[in-house]
VMD Tcl script that builds the backbone (N, CA, C; Angstrom):
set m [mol new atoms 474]
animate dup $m
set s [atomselect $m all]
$s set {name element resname resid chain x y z} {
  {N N UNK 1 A 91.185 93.996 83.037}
  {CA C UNK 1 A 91.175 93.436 84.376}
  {C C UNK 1 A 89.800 93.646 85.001}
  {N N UNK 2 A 89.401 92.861 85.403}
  {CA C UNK 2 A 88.134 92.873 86.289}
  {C C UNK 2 A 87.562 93.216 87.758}
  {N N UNK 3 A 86.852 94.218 87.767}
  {CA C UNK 3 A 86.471 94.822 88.993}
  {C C UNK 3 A 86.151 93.717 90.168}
  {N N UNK 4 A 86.034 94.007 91.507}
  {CA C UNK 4 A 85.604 92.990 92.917}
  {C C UNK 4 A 84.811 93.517 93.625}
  {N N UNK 5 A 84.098 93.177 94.088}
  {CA C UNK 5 A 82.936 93.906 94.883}
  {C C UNK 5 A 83.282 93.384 96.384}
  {N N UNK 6 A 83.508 93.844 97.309}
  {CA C UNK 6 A 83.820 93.836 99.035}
  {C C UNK 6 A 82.737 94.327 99.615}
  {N N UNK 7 A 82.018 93.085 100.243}
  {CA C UNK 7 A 80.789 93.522 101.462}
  {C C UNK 7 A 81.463 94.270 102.559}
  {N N UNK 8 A 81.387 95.266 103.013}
  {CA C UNK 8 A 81.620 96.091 104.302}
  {C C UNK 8 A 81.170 95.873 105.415}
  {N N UNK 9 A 79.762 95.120 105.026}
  {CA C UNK 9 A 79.297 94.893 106.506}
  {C C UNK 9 A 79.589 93.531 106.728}
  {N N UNK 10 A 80.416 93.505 106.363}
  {CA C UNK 10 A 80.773 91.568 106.771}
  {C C UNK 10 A 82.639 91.292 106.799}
  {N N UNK 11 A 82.868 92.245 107.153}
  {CA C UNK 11 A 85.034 92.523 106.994}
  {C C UNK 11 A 85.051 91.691 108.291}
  {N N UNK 12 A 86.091 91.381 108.198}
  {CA C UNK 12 A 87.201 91.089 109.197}
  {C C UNK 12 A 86.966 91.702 110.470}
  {N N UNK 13 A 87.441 91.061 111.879}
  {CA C UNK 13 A 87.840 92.003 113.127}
  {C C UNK 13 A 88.699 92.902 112.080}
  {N N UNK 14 A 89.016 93.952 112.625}
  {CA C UNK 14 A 90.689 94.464 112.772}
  {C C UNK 14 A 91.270 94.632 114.014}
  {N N UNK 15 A 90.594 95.011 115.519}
  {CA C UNK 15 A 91.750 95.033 116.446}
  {C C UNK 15 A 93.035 93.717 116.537}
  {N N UNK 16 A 92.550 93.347 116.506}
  {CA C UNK 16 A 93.673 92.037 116.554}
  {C C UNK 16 A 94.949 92.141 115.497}
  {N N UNK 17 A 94.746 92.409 114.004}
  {CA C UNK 17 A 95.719 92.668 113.446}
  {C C UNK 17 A 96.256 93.913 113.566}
  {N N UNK 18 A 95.447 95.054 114.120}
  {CA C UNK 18 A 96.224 95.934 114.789}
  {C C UNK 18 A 97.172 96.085 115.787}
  {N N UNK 19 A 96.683 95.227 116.652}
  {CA C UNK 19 A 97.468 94.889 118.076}
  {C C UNK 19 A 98.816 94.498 117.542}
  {N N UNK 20 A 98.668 93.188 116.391}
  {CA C UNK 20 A 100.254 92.281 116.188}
  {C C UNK 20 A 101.037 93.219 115.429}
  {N N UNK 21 A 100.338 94.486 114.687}
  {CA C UNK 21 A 101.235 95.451 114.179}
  {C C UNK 21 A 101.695 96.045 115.075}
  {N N UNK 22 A 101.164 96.813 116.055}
  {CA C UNK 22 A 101.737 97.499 117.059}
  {C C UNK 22 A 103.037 96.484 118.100}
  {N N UNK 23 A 103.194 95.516 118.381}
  {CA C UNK 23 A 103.903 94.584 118.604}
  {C C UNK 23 A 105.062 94.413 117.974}
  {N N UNK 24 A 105.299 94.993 116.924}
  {CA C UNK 24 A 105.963 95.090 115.343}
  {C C UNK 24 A 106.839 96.068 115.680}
  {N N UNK 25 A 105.960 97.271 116.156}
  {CA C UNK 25 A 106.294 98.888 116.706}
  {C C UNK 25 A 105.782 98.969 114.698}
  {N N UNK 26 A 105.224 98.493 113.977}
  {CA C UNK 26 A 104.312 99.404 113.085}
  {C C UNK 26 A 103.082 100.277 113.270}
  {N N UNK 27 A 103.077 101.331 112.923}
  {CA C UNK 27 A 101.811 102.116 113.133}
  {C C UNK 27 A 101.062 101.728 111.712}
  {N N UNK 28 A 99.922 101.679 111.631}
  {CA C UNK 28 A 98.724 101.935 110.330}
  {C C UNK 28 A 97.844 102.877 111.205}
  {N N UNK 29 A 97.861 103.811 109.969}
  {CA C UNK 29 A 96.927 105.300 110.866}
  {C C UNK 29 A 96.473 106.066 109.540}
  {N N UNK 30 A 95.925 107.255 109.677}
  {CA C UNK 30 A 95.511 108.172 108.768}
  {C C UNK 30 A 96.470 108.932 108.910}
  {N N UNK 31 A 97.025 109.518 107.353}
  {CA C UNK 31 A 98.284 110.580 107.506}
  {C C UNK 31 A 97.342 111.630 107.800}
  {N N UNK 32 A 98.429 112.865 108.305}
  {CA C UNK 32 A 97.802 114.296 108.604}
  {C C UNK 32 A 98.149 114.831 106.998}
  {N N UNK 33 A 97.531 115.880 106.466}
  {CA C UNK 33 A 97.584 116.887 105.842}
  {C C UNK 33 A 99.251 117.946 105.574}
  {N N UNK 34 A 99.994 117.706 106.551}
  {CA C UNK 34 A 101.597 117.891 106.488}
  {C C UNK 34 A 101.845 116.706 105.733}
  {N N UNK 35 A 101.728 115.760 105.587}
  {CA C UNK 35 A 102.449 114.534 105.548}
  {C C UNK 35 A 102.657 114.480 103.884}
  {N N UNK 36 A 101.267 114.994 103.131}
  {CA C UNK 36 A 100.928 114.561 101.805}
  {C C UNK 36 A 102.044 114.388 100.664}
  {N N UNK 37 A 103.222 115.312 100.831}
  {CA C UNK 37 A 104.057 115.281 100.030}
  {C C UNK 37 A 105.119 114.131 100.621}
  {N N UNK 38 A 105.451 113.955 101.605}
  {CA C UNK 38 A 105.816 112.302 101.991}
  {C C UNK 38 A 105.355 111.530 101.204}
  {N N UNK 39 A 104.257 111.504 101.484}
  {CA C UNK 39 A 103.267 109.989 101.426}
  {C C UNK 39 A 103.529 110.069 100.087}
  {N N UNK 40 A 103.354 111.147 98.968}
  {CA C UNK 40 A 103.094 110.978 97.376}
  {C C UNK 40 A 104.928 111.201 97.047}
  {N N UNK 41 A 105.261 111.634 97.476}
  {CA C UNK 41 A 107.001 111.454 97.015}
  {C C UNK 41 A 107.119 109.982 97.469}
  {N N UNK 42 A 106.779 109.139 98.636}
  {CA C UNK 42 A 107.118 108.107 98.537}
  {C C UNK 42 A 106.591 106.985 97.454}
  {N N UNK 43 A 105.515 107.104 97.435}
  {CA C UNK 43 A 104.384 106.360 96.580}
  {C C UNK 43 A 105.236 106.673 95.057}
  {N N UNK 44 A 105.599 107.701 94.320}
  {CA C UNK 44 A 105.664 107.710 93.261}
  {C C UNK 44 A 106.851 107.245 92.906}
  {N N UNK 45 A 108.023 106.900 93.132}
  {CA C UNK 45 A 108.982 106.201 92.316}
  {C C UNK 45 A 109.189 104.574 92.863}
  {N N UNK 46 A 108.261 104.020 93.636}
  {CA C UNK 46 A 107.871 102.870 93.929}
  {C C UNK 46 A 107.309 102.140 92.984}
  {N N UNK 47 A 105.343 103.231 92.775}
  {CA C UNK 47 A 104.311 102.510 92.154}
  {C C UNK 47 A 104.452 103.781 90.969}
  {N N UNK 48 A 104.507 104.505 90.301}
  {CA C UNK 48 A 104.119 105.726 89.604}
  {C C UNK 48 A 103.430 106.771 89.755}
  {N N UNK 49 A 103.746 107.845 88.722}
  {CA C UNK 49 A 103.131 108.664 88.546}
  {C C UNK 49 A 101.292 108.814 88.878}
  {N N UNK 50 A 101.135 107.441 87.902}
  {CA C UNK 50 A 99.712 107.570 88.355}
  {C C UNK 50 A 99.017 107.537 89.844}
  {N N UNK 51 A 99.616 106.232 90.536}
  {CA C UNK 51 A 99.013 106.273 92.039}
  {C C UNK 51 A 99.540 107.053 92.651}
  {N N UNK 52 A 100.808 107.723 92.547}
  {CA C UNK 52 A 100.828 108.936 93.226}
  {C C UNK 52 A 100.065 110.146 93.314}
  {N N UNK 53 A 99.051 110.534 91.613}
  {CA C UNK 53 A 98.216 111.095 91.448}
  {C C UNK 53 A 97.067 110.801 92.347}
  {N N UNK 54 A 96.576 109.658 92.535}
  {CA C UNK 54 A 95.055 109.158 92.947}
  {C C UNK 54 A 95.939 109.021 94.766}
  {N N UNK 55 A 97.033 109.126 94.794}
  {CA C UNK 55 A 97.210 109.186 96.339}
  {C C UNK 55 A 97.024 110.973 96.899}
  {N N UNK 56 A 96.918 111.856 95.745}
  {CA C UNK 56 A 96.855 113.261 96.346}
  {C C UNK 56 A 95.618 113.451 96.128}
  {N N UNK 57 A 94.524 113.059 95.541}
  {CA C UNK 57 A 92.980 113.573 95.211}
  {C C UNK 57 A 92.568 112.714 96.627}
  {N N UNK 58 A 93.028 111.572 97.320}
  {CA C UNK 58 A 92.435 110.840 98.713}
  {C C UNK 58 A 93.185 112.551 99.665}
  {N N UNK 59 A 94.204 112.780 99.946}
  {CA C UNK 59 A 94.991 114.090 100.337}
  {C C UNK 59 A 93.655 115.038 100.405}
  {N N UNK 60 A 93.189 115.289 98.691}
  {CA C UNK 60 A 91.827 116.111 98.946}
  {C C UNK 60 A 90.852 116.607 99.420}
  {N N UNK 61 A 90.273 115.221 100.070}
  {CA C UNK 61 A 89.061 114.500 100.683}
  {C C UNK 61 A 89.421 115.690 102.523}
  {N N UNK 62 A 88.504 115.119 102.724}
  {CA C UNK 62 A 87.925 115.311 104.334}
  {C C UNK 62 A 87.006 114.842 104.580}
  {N N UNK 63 A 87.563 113.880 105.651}
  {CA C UNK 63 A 88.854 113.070 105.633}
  {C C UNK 63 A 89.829 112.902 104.938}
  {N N UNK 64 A 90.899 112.635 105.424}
  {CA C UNK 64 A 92.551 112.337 104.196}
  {C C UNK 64 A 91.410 110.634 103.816}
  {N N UNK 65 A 91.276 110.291 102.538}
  {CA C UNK 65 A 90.492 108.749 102.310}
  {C C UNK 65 A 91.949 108.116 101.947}
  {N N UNK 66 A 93.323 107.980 102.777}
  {CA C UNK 66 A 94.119 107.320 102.992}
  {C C UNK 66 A 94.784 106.933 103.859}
  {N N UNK 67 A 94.948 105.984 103.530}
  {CA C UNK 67 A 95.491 105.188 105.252}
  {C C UNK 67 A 96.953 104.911 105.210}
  {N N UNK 68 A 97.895 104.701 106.021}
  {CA C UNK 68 A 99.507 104.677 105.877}
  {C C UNK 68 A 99.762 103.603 106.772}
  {N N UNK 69 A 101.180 102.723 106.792}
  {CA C UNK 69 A 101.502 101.879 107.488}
  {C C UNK 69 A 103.002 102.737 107.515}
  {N N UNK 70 A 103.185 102.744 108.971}
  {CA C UNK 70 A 104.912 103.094 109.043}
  {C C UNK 70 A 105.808 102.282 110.171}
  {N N UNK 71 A 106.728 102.631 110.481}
  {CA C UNK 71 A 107.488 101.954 111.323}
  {C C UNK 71 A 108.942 103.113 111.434}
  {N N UNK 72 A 109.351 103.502 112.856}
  {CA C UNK 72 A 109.894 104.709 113.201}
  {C C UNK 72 A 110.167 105.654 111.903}
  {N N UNK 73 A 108.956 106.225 111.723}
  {CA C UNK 73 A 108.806 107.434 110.726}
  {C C UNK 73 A 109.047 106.828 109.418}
  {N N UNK 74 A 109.523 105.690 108.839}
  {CA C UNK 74 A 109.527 105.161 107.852}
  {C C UNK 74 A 108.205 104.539 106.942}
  {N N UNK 75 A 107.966 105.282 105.691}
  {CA C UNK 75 A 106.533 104.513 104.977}
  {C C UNK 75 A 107.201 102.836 104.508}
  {N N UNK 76 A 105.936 102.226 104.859}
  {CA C UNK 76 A 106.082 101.104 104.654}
  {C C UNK 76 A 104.953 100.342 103.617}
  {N N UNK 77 A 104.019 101.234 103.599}
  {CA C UNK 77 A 102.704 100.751 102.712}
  {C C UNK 77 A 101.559 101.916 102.983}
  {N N UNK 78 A 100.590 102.048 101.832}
  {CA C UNK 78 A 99.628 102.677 101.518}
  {C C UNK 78 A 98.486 102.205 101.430}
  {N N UNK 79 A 97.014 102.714 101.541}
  {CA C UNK 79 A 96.334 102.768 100.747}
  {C C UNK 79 A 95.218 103.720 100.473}
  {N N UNK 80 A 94.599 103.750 98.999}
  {CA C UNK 80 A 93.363 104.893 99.440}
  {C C UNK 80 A 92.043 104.791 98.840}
  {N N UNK 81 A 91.238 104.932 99.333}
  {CA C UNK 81 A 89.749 105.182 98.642}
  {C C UNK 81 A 89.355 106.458 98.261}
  {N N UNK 82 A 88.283 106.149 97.168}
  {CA C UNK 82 A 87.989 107.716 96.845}
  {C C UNK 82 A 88.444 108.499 96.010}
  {N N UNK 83 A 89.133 107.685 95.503}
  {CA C UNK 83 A 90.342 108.856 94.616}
  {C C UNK 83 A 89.718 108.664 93.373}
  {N N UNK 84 A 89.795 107.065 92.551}
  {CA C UNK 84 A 89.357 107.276 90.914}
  {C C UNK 84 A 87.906 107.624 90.936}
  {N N UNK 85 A 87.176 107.208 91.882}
  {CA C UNK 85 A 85.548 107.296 91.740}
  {C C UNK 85 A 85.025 106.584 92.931}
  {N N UNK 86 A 84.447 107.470 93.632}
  {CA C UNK 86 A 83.557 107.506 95.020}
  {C C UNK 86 A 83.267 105.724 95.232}
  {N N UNK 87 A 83.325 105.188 96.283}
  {CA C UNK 87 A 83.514 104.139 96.143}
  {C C UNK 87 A 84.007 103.026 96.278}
  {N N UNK 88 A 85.500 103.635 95.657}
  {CA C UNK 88 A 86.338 102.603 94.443}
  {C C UNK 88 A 87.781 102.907 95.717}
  {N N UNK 89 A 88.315 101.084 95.845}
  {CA C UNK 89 A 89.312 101.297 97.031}
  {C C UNK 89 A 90.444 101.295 95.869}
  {N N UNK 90 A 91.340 101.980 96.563}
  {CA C UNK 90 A 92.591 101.251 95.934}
  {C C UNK 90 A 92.904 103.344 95.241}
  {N N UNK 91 A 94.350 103.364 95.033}
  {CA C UNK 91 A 95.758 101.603 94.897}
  {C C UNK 91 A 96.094 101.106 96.359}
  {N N UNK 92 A 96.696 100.397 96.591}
  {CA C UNK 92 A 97.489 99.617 97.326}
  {C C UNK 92 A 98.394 99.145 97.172}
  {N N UNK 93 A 99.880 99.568 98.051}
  {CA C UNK 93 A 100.700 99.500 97.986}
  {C C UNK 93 A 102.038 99.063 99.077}
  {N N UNK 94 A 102.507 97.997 98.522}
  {CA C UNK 94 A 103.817 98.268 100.023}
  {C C UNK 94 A 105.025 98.259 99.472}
  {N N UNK 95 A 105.891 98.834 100.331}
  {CA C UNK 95 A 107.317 98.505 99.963}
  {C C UNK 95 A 107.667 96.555 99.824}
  {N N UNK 96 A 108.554 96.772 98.361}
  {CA C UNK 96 A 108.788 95.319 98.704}
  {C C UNK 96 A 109.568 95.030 99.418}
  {N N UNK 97 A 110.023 95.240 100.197}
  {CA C UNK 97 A 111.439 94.756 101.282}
  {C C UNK 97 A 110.293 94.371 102.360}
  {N N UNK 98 A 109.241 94.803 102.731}
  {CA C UNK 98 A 108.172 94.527 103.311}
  {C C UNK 98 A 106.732 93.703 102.879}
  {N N UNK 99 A 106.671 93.336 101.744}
  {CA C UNK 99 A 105.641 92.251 101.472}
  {C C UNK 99 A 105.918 91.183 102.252}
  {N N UNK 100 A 104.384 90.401 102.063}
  {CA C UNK 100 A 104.541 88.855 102.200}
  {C C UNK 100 A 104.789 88.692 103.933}
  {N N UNK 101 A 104.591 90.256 104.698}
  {CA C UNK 101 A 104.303 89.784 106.421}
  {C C UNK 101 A 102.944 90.518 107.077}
  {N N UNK 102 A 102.420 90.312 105.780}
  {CA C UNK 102 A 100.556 90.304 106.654}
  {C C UNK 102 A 100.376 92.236 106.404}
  {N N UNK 103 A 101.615 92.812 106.072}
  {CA C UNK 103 A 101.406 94.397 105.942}
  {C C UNK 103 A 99.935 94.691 104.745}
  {N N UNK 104 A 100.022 94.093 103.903}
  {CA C UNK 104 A 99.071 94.470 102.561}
  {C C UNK 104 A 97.508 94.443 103.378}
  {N N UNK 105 A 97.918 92.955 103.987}
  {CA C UNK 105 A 96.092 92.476 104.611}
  {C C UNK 105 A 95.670 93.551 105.201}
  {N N UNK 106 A 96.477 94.154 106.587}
  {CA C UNK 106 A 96.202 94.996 107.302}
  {C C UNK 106 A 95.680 96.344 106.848}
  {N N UNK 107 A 96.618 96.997 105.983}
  {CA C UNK 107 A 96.402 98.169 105.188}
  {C C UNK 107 A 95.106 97.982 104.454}
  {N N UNK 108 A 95.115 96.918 103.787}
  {CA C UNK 108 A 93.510 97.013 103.265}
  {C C UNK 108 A 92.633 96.440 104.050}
  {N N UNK 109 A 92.605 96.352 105.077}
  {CA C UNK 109 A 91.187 95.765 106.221}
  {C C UNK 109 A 91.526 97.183 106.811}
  {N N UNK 110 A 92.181 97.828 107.296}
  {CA C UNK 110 A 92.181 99.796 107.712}
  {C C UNK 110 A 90.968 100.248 106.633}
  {N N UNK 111 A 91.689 100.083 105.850}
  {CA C UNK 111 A 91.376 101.069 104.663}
  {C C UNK 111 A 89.680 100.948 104.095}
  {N N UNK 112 A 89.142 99.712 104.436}
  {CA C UNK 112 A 88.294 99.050 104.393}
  {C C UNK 112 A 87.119 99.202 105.021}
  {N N UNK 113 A 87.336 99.283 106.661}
  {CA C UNK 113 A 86.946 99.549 107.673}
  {C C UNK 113 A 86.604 101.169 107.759}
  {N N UNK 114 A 87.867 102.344 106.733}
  {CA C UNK 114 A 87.153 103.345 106.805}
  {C C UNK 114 A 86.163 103.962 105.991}
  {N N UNK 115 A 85.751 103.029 105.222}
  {CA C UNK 115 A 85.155 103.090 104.071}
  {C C UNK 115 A 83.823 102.787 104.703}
  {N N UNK 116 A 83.496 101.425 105.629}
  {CA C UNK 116 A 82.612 101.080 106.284}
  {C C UNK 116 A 81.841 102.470 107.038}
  {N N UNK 117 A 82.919 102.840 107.797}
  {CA C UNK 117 A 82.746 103.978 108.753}
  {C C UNK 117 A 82.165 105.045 108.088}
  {N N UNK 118 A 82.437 105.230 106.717}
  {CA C UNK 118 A 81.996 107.099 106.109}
  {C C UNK 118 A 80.432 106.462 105.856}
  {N N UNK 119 A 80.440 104.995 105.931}
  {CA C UNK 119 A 78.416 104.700 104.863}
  {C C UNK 119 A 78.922 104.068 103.982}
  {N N UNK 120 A 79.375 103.150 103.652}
  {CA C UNK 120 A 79.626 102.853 102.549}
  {C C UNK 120 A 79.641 101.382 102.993}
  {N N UNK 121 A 78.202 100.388 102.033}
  {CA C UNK 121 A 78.288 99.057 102.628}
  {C C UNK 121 A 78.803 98.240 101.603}
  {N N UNK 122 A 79.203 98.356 100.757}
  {CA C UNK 122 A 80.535 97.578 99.616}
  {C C UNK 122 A 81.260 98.889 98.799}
  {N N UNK 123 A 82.150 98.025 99.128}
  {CA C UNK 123 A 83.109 98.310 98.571}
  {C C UNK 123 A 83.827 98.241 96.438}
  {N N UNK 124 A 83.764 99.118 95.918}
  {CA C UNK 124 A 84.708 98.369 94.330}
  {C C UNK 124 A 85.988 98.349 94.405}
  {N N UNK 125 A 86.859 97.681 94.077}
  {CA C UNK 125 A 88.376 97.469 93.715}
  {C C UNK 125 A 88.244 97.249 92.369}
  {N N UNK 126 A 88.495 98.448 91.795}
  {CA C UNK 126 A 88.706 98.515 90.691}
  {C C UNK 126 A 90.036 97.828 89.814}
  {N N UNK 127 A 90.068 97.189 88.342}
  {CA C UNK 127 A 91.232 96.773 87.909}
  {C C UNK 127 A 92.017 96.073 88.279}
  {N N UNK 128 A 91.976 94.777 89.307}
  {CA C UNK 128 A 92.323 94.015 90.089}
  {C C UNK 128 A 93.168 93.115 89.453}
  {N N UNK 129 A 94.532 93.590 90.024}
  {CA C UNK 129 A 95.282 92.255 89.819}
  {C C UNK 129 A 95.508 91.154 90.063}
  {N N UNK 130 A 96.122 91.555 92.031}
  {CA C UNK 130 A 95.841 90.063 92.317}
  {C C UNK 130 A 94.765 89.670 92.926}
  {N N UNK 131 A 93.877 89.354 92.179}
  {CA C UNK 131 A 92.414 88.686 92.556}
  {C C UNK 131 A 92.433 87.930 93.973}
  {N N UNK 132 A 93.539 86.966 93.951}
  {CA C UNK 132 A 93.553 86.017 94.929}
  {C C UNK 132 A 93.512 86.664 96.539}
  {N N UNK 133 A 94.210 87.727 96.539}
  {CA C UNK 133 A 94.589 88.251 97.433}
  {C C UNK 133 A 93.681 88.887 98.512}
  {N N UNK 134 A 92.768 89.619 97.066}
  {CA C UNK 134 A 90.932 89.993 97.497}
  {C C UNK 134 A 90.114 89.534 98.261}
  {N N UNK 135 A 90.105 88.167 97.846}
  {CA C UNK 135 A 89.422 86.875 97.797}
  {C C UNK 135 A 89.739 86.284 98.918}
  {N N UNK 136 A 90.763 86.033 99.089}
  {CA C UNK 136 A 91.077 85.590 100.664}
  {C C UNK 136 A 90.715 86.469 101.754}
  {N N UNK 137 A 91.241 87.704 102.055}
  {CA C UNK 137 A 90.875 88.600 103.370}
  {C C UNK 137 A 89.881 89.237 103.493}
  {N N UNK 138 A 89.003 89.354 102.191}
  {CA C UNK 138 A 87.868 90.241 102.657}
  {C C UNK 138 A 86.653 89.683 101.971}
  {N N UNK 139 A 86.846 88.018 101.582}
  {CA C UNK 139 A 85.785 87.802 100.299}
  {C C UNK 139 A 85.398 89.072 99.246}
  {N N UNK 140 A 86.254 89.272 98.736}
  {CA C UNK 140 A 85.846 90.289 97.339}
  {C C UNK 140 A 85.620 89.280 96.196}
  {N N UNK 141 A 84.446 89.221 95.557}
  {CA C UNK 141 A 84.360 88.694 94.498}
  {C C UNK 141 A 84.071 89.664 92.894}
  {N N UNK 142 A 84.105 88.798 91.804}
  {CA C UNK 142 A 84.247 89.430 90.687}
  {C C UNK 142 A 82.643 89.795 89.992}
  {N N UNK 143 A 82.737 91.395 89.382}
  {CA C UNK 143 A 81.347 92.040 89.070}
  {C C UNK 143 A 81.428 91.755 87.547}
  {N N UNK 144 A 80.274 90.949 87.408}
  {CA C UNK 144 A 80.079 90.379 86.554}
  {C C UNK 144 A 79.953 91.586 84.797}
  {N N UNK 145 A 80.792 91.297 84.262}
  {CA C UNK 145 A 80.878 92.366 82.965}
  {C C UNK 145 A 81.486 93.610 83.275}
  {N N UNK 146 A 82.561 93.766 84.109}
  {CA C UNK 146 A 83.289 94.992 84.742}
  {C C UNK 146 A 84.424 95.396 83.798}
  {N N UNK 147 A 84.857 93.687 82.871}
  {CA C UNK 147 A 86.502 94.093 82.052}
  {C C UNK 147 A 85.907 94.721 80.601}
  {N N UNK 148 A 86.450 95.959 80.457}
  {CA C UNK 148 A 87.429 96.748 81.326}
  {C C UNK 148 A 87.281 97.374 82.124}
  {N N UNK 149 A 86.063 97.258 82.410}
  {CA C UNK 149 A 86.016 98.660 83.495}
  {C C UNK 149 A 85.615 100.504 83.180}
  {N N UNK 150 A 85.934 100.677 84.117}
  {CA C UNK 150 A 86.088 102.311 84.045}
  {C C UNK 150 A 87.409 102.876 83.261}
  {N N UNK 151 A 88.432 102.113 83.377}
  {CA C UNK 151 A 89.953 102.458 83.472}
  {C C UNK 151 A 90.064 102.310 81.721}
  {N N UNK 152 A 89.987 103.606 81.199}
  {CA C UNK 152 A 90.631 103.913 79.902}
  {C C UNK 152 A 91.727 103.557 79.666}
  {N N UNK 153 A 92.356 103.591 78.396}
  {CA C UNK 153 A 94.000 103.829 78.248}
  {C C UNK 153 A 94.588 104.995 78.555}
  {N N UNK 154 A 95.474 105.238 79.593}
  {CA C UNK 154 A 95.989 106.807 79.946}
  {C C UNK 154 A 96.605 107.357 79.275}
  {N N UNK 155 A 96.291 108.602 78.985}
  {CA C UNK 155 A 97.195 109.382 78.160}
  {C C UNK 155 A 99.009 109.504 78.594}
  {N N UNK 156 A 99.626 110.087 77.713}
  {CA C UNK 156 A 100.896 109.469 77.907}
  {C C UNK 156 A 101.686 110.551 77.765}
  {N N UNK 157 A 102.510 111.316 78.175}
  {CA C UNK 157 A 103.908 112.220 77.755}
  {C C UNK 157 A 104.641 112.151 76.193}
  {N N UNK 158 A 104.007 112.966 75.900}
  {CA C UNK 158 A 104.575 113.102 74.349}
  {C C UNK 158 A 106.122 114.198 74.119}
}
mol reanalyze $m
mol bondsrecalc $m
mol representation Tube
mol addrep $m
């Protein structure tokens, strides 16, 4: 799968899709440091083991380099930077009972925006699935000779 490169200094507003979340009564915020075992108990029997891993090394950081979407105390979507390699956004994640209402865009224009904020004027999305998705909200385009990437084959439970 092929890496995307995201200009930072050229994103999206976000107040505005903040506002229509809050309208929602969704919050997108930075979890606190209590939260971490939430956030990665939720994340892991959703998406796996693995992004639950790369959701506790963002936990690491200081800053938490993850951002949360909820709705009365309920997780609704993730995301984090920082975790596989300085940089590098992602995973990203939502509940599916919640795709497909603008939650993903938001979470990654947050997530995006805090990336902007630490110094950081592009962005990598590493291993990209849905390309399209990139491509639309934040113009991420594809780095030329990236497949495969960084991303080895993971070792496995024997």
């Amino acid at each position: 799968m092929t890496d995307l490169l995201v200009k930072l200094y050229n994103l999206p507003e976000i107040k505005p899709a903040l506002a229509a979340m809050a309208e929602k009564e969704i919050v997108v915020r930075r979890p606190m440091a209590s939260e971490k075992n939430l956030v990665t108990g939720w994340v892991q029997p959703l998406f796996g083991e693995g992004w639950a891993s790369e959701c506790e090394v963002a936990f690491a950081r200081q800053p938490i380099a993850c951002i949360i979407a909820a709705s009365g105390g309920r997780m609704l979507g993730f995301a984090c930077y920082d975790s596989t390699c300085r940089n590098f956004f992602g995973p990203i994640g939502i509940d599916p009972a919640f795709r497909h209402k603008g939650l993903g865009r938001i979470v990654l224009l947050a997530t995006l925006h805090e990336m902007a904020q630490a110094g950081y004027a592009y962005a990598i999305i590493g291993g990209v699935g849905p390309m399209a998705f990139f491509e639309k909200w934040v113009g991420a385009f594809p780095i030329p000779g990236s497949t495969p990437g960084i991303y080895h084959p993971p070792i496995k439970k024997v």
